[in-house]
C-alpha positions as CSV (number, residue, x, y, z in Angstrom):
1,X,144.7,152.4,169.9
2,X,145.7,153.7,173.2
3,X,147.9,157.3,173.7
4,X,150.0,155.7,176.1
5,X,151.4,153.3,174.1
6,X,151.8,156.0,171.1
7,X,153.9,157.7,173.9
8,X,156.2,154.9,174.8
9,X,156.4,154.3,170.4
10,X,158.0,157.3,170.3
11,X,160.0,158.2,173.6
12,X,162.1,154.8,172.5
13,X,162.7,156.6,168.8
14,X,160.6,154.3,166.6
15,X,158.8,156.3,164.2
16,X,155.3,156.5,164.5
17,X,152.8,155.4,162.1
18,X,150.5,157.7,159.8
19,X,147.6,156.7,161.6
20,X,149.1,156.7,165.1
21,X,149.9,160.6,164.4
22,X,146.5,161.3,163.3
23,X,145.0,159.3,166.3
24,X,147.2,162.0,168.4
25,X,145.9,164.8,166.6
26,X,142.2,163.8,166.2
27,X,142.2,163.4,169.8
28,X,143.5,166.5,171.2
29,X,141.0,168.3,168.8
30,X,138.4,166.5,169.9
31,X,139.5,166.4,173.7
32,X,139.5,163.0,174.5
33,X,143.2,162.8,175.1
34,X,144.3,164.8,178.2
35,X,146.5,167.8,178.6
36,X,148.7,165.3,180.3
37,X,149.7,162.9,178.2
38,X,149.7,165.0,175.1
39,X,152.6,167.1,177.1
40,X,154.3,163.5,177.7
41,X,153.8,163.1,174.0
42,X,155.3,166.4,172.8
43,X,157.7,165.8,175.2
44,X,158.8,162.6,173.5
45,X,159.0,164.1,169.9
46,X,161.2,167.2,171.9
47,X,163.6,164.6,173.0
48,X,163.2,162.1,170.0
49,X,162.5,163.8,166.7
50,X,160.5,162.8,164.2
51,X,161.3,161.5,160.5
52,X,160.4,163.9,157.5
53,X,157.3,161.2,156.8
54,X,156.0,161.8,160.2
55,X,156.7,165.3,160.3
56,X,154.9,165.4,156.9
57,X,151.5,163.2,158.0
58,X,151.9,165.6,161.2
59,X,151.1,168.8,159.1
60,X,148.7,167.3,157.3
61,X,146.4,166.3,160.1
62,X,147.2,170.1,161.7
63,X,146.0,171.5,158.4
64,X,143.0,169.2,158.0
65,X,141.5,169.7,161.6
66,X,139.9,172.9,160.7
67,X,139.1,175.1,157.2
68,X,141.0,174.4,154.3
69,X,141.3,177.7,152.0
70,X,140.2,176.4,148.2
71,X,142.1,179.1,146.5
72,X,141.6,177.0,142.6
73,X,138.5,179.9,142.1
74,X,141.9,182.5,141.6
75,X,143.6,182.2,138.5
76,X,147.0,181.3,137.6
77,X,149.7,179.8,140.6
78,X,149.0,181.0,144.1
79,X,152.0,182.3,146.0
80,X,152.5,182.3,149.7
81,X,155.0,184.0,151.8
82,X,155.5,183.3,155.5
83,X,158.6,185.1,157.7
84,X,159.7,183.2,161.1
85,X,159.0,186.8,162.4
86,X,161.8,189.7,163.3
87,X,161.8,193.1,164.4
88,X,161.3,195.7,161.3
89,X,160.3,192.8,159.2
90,X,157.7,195.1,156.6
91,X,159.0,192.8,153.1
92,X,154.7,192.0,153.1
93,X,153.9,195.2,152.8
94,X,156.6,195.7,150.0
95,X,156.3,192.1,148.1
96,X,152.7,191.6,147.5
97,X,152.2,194.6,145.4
98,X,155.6,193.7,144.1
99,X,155.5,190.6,142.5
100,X,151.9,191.3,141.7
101,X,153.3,193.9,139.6
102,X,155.0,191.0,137.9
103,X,151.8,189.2,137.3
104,X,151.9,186.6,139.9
105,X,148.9,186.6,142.2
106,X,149.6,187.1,145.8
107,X,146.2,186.0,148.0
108,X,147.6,186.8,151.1
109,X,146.5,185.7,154.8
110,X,148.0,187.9,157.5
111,X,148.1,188.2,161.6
112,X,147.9,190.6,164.1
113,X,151.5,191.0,166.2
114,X,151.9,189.8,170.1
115,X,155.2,191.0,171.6
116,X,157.7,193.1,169.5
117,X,155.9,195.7,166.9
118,X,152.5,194.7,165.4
119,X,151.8,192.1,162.6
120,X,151.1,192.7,159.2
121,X,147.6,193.3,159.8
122,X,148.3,196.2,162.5
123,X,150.4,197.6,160.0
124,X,147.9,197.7,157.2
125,X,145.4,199.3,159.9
126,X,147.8,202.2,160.6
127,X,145.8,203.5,157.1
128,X,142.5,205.0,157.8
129,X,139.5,203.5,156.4
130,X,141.9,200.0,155.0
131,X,140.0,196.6,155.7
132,X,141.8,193.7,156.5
133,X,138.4,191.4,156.7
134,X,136.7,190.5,153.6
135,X,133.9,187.5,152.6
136,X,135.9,184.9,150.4
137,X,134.2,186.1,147.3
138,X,135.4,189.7,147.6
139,X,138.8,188.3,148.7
140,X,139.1,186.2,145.7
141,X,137.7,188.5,143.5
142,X,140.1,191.5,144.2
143,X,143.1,189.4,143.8
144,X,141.7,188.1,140.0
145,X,141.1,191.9,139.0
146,X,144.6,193.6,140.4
147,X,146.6,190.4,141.4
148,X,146.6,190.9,145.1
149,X,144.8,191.0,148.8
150,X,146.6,190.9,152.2
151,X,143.8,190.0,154.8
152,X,143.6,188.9,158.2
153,X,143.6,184.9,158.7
154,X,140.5,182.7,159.2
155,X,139.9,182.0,162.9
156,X,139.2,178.5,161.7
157,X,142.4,178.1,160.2
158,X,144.7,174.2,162.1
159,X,143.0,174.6,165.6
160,X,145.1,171.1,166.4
161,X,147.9,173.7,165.7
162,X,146.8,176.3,168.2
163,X,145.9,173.9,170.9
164,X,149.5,171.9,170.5
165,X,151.0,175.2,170.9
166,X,149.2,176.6,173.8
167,X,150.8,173.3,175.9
168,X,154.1,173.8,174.0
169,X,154.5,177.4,175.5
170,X,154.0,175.8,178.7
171,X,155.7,172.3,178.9
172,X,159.4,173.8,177.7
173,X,158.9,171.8,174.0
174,X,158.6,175.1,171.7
175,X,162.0,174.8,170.5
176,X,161.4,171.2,168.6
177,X,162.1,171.7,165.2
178,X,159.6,169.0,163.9
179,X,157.0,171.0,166.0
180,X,158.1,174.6,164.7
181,X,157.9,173.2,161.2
182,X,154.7,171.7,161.1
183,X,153.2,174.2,163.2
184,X,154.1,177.0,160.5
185,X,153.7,174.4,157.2
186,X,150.3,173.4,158.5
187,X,148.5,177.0,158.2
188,X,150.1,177.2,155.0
189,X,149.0,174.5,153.3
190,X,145.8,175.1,155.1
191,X,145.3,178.6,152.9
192,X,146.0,177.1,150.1
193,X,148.8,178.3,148.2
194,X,150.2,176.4,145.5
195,X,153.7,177.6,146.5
196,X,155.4,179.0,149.2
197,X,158.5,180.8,150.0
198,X,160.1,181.4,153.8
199,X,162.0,183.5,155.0
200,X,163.9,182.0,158.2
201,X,165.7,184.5,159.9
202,X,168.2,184.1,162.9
203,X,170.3,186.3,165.4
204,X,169.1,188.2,168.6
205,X,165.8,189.3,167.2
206,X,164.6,185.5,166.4
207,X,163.3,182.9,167.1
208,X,165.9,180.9,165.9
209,X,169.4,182.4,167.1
210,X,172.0,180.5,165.2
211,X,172.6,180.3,161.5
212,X,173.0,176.0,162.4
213,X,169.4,176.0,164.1
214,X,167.3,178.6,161.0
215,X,169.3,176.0,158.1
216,X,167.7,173.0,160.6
217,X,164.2,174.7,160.6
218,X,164.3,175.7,156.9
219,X,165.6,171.7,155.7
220,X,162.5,170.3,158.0
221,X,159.8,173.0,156.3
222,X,161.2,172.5,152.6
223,X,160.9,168.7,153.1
224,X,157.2,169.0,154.6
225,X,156.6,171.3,151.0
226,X,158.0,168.1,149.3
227,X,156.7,165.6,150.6
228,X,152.6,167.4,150.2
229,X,153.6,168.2,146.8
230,X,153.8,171.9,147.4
231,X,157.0,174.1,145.5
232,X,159.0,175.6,148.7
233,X,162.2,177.7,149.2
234,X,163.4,178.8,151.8
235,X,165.4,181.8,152.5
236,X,167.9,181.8,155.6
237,X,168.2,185.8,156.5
238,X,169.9,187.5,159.3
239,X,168.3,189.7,162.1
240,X,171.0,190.3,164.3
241,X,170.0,193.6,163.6
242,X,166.6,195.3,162.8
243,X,165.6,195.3,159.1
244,X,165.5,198.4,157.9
245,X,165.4,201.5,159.6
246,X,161.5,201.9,161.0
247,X,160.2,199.9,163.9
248,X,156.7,200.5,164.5
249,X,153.2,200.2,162.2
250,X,152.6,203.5,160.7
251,X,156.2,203.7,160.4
252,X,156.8,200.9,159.2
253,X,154.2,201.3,156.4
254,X,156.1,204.9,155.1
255,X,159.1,202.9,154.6
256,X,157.7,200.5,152.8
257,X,156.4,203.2,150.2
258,X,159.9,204.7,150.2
259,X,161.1,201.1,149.1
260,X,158.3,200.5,146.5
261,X,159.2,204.1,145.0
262,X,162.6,203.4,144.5
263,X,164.4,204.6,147.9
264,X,164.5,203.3,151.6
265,X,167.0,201.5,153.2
266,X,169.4,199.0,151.4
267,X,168.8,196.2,153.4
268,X,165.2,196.2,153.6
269,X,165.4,196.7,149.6
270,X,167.7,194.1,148.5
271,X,166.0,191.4,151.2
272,X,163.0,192.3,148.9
273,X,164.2,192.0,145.6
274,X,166.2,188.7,146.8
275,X,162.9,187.0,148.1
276,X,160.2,188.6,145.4
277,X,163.0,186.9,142.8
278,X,161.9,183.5,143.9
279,X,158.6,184.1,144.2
280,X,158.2,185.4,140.7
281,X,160.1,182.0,139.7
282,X,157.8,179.9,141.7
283,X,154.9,181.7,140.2
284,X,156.0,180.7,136.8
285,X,156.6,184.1,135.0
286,X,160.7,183.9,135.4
287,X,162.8,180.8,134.1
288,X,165.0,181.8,137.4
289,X,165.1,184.0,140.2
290,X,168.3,186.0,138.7
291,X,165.7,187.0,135.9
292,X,162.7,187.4,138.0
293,X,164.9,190.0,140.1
294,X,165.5,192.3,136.8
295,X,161.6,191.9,136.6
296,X,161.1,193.6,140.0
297,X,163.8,196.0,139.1
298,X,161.9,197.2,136.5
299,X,158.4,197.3,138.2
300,X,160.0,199.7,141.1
301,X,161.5,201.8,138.4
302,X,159.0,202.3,136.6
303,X,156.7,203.1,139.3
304,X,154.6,200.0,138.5
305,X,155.3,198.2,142.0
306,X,153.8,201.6,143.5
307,X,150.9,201.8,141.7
308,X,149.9,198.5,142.7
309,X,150.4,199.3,146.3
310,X,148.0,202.5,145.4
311,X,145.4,200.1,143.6
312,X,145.5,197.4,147.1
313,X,145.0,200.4,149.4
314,X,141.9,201.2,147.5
315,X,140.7,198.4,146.8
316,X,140.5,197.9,150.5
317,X,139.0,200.8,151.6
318,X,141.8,203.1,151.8
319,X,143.2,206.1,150.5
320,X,145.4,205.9,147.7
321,X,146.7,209.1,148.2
322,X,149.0,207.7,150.9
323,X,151.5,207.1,148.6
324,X,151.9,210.7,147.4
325,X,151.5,211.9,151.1
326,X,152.0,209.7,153.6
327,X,153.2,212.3,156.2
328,X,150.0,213.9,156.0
329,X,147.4,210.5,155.5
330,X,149.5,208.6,158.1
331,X,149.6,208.8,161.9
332,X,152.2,210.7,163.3
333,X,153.5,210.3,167.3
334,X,154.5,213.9,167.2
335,X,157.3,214.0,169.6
336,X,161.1,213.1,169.0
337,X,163.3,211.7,171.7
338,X,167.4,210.8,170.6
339,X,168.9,208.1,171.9
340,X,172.8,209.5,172.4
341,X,175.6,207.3,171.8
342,X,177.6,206.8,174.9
343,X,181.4,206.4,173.5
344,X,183.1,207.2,169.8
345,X,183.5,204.3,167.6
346,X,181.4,201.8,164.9
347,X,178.5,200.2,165.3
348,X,179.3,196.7,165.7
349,X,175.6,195.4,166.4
350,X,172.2,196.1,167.8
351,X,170.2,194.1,169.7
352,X,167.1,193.9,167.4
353,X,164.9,191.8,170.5
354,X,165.9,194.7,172.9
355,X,164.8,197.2,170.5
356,X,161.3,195.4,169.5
357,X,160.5,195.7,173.3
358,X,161.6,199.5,173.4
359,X,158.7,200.0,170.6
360,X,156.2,197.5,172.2
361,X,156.7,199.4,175.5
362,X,156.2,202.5,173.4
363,X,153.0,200.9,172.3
364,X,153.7,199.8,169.1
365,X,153.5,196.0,170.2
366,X,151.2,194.0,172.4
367,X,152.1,192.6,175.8
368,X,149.2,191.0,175.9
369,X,146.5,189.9,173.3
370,X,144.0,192.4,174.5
371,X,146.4,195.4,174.3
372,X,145.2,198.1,171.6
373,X,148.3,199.3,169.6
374,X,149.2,202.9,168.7
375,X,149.8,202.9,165.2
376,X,151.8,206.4,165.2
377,X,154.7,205.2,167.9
378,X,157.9,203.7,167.2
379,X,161.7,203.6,167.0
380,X,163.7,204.8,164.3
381,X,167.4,204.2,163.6
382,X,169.4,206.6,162.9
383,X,172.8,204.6,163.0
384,X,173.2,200.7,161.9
385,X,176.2,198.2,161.9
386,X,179.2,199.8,159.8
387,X,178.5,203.3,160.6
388,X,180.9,205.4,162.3
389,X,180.0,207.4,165.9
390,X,181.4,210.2,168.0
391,X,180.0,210.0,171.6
392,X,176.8,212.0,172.0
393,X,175.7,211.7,168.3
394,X,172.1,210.2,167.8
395,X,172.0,206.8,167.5
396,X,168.5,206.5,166.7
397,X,165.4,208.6,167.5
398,X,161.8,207.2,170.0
399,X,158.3,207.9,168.5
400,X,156.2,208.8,171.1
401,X,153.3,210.5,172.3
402,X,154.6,212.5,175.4
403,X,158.1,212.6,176.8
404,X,156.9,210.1,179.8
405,X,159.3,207.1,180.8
406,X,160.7,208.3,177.3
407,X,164.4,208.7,179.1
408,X,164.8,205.4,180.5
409,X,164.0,204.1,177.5
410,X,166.3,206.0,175.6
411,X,168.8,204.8,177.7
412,X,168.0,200.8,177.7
413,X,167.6,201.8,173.1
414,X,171.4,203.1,173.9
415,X,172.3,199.3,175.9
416,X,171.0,197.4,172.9
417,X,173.8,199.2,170.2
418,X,177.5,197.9,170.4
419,X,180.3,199.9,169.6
420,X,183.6,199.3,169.3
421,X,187.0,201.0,168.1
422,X,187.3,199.0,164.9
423,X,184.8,199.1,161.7
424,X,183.0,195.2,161.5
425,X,183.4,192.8,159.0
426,X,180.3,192.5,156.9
427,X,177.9,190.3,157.3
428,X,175.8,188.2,154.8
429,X,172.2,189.5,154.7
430,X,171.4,186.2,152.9
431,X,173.3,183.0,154.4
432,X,171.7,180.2,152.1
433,X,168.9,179.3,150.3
434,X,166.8,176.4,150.6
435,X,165.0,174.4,148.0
């Protein structure tokens, strides 16, 4: 079999064979097919598409070129949750000691954050003494005795996957959605979760900026769950504007708490519920997600959702106390900068990507993988879409350490909100789901 003519197969449309699309990806594992004609390859798919069968053997071979996760040692059904990313996006941190609380076991595998705010596991961090790497065993242990662990992800985890996306990000052929799918589907399946849910999110703060292109992404992924025989749904979820109120790790973390006790913002809250709903009905302990919703209710009510989040914290090195008093156990940037709104009116929208930069500037993010984040910094928003302004009130409030560059960015945090004279429609936090 020769690359080329794989190439030509597909630049004229014809789908490709199952062993023709491992060929492709044994070989740029192994390196003997060139940089070069796996661009013109990639290219080809960009241009072409792929069938759900091809799209399907694709993530396979992604997710068999390096460790597969044999999670069967962990009792019951194994859920997985994966988020297209988006700025403020903490429902992790809230929905694994969640539906845990339910009984379904979460065994969760995490990254760190480049660009925007921090991942999950730079999150998790922002608590003194928490460990985010543990040996298999102790990893699979934990989640059998309290029903969860959120640690960070295996370096051996699809390396096809991370060398076919180094060339996407150069060759102008990230935006394939056959790519995008199997790139994502692969490290799932990979990790070994019996079911997963997504949460696909669109608008300025995405990946995917139109409700068309996350419905696209979300069909391709669900059919890839289908067609390997795992259960998949996929939420499509708006970030036109940030979730929630807190942009930054620490931050970030505090509201999180607020949710699981009860309190925190509406939006962050009900995303929560909405998505823990189906995972609790994948996991088997609801007939439906309408039911498995009252579940979670419940747990935050009765401050069982909490208590988990208590027990993973300790379980992980932690202090427990955080969630009793986590203005004193978690860092704090210590100075308060308002961003002033400029002109009366409503808040129309806010550019969520302009305000992930604001907090990676601030040091919440990475620019660059070698960049150490500050877990205290961050932005927090003061005013969302819907609410009602007078010029000069504060629209939200910047994090930081000392007051330097803190103006100018106050001012480019002021850009990213629109106002206008008359109150907005609402908009759907939820467009569809996906299963």
């Amino acid at each position: 079999m020769r690359m080329v003519d794989v190439i030509r197969k597909k630049r004229s449309g014809a789908e490709l064979s199952a062993e023709e699309v491992r060929f492709v990806v044994e070989g740029v594992v192994s390196g003997e097919i060139p940089d070069y004609q796996t661009s013109a390859w990639l290219m080809a798919v960009c241009f072409a598409g792929m069938t759900a069968r091809e799209t399907a053997v694709l993530t396979l071979a992604m997710a068999d070129s390096g460790d597969r996760v044999d999670l069967s040692g962990i009792r019951g059904i194994k859920l997985d949750k994966h988020s297209t990313g988006g700025v403020g996006d903490k429902t992790t941190l809230i929905l694994a000691p969640l539906v845990a609380a339910c009984g379904v076991p979460v065994a969760k595998m995490s990254g760190r954050g480049l660009g925007h705010t921090g991942g999950t596991i730079d999150k998790l961090e922002s608590m003194l003494g928490f460990r985010t790497e543990l040996p298999r065993e102790r990893f699979f242990a934990q989640v059998n005795e309290i029903g969860v662990s959120v640690i960070g992800q295996s370096g051996n985890i699809a390396p096809a996957d991370k060398k076919l996306y180094a060339l996407r990000d150069v060759t102008g052929t990230v935006e394939s959605i056959p790519l995008i799918a199997s790139s994502v589907m692969s490290k799932k399946i990979a990790a070994g979760a019996d079911a997963i849910l997504l949460d696909v999110k669109f608008g300025s703060g995405a990946f995917m900026k139109t409700a068309e292109e996350a419905k696209a992404l979300a069909q391709a992924m669900v059919a890839i769950g289908r067609e390997v025989g795992r259960r998949t749904v996929a939420a499509i979820t708006d970030m036109d504007q940030p979730l929630g109120r807190a942009i930054g790790n620490a931050m970030e973390v505090r509201e999180a708490i607020d949710v699981l006790a009860g309190e925190g913002p509406d939006d962050l809250r009900e995303l929560c519920l909405e998505l823990g709903g189906h995972m609790v009905a994948l996991g088997g302990k609801a007939s439906d997600a309408a039911e498995a919703r009252r579940m979670l209710e419940e747990a935050i009510a009765s401050g069982a959702a909490l208590r988990k989040f208590a027990e993973l914290v300790a379980a992980q090195g932690g202090d427990p106390a955080v969630v009793e008093r986590p203005d004193e156990l978690l860092p704090q940037a210590g100075l308060l900068v308002p961003v002033a709104a400029a002109a009366d009116g409503y808040v129309h929208g806010i550019d969520a990507e302009s305000v992930g930069l604001a907090a990676m500037r601030l040091g919440a993010g990475r620019a660059a993988k070698e960049d150490r984040i500050d877990h205290a910094v961050g932005v927090e928003l003061v005013r969302k879409r819907g609410d009602r302004v007078r010029g000069g009130d504060t629209l939200a409030l910047l994090h930081v350490r000392n007051d330097k560059g803190a103006d100018e960015l106050a001012r480019q945090l002021a850009a990213a909100y629109r106002i206008e004279s008359a109150a907005p429609g609402a908009n759907p936090l939820i467009y569809e789901i996906v299963s």
